[in-house]
C-alpha positions as CSV (number, residue, x, y, z in Angstrom):
1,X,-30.5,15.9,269.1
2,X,-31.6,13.4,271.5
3,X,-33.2,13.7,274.9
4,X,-31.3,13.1,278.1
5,X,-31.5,13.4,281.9
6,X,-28.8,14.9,283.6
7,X,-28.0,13.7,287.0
8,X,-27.5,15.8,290.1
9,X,-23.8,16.3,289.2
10,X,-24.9,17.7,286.3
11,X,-23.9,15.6,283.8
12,X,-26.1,14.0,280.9
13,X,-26.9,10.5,280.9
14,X,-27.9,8.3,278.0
15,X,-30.2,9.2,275.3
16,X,-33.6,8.0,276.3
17,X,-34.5,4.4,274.4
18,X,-37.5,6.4,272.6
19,X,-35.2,7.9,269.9
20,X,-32.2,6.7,268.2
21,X,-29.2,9.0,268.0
22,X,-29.6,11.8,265.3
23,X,-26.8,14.0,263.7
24,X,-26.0,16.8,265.6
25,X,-26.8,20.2,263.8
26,X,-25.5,23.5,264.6
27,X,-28.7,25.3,266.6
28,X,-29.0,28.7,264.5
29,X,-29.0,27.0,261.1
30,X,-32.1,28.1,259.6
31,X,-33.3,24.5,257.5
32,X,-35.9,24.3,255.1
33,X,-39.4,23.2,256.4
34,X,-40.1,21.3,252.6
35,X,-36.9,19.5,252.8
36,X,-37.0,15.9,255.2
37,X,-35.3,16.2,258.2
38,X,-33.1,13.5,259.3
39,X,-34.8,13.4,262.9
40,X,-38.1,14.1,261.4
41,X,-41.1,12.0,263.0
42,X,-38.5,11.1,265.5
43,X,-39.3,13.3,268.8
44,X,-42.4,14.6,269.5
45,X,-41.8,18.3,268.7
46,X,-41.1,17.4,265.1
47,X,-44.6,18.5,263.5
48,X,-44.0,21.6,265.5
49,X,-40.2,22.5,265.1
50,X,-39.9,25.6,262.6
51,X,-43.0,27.0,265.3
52,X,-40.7,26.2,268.0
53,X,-37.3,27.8,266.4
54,X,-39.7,30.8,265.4
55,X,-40.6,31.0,269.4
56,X,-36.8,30.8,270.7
57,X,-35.8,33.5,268.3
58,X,-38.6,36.0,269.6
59,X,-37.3,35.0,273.3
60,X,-33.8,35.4,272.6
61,X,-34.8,38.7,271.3
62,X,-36.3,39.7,274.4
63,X,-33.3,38.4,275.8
64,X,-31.1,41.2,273.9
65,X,-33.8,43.8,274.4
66,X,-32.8,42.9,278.6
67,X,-29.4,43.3,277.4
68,X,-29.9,47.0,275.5
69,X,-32.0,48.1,278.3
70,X,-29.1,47.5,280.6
71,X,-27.0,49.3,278.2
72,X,-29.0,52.3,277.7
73,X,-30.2,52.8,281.9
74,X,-33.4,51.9,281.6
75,X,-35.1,52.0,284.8
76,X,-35.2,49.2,286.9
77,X,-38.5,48.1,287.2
78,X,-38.4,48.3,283.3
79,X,-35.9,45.4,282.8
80,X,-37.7,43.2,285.8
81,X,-40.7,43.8,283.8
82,X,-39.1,42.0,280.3
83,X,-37.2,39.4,282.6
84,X,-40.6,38.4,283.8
85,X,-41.7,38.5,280.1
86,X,-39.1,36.4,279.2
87,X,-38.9,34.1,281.7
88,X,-42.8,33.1,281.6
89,X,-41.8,32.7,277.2
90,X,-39.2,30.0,278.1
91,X,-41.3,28.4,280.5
92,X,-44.3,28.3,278.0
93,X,-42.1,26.6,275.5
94,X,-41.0,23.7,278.2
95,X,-44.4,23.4,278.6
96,X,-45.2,22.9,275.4
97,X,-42.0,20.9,274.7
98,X,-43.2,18.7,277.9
99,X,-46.7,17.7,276.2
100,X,-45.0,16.7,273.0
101,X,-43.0,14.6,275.1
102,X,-46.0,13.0,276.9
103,X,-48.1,12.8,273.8
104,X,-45.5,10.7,271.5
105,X,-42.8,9.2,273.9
106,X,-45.0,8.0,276.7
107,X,-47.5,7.0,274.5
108,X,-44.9,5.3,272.6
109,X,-43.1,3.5,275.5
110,X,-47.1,2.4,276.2
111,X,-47.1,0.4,273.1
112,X,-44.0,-1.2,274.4
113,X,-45.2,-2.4,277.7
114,X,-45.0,-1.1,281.3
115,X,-41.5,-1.4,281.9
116,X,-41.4,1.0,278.8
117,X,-43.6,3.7,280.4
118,X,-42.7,3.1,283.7
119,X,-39.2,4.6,282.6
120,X,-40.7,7.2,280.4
121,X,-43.0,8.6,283.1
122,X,-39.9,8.6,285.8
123,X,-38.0,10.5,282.6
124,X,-40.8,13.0,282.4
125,X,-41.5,13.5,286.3
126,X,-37.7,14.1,286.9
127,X,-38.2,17.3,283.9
128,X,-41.1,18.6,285.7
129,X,-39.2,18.3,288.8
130,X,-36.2,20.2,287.2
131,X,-38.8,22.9,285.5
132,X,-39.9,23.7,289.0
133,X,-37.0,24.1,290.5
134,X,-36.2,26.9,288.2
């Protein structure tokens, strides 16, 4: 998977000049962490992905726990509770996602020259700016 910005419109621009494009693999496949990856070394969460899946699972179940919850009348305050939960797990994860970015794309594009991080520092502000608006 490569990184991209998406525009206002919402649609996804080009994949940032950091990576080259990588073979598309279905999210829940489960991968062995001996076995090379295609991507791997590639984007800076690589060192770090089985961690990462490992974190998404645990919030997507929090996410279904939101949806029993609902199910079985739990009481209100309850399910704002685990939505909060929830919510500050996915923003943890950008976070963390955000720093891998900084630490291995910007510091590649520094290597490259300041055109090079000049772009990937506009890349990463427009990110933050979308993870605030959230």
């Amino acid at each position: 998977m490569t990184t991209t910005d998406a525009d206002t419109s919402g649609t996804a621009a080009a994949p940032s000049a950091c990576h080259t494009a990588q073979p598309k693999t279905d999210p829940g496949t489960v991968t062995d962490s001996t076995a090379p990856s295609p991507s791997a070394g590639v984007h800076g969460y690589a060192k770090q992905r089985d961690a990462h899946i490992k974190r998404l699972r645990r919030i997507e179940g929090q996410i279904r726990g939101l949806q029993r919850m609902l199910e079985e009348d739990v009481y209100c305050i309850d399910i704002l509770t685990q939505v909060s939960a929830s919510t500050k797990g996915l923003q943890s994860f950008g976070l963390q996602l955000l720093e891998e970015h900084l630490r291995h794309c910007v510091a590649d594009a520094a290597a490259k020259g300041p055109e090079a991080v000049d772009a990937k520092v506009q890349e990463a502000t427009k990110a933050i700016e979308r993870m605030l608006r959230t």
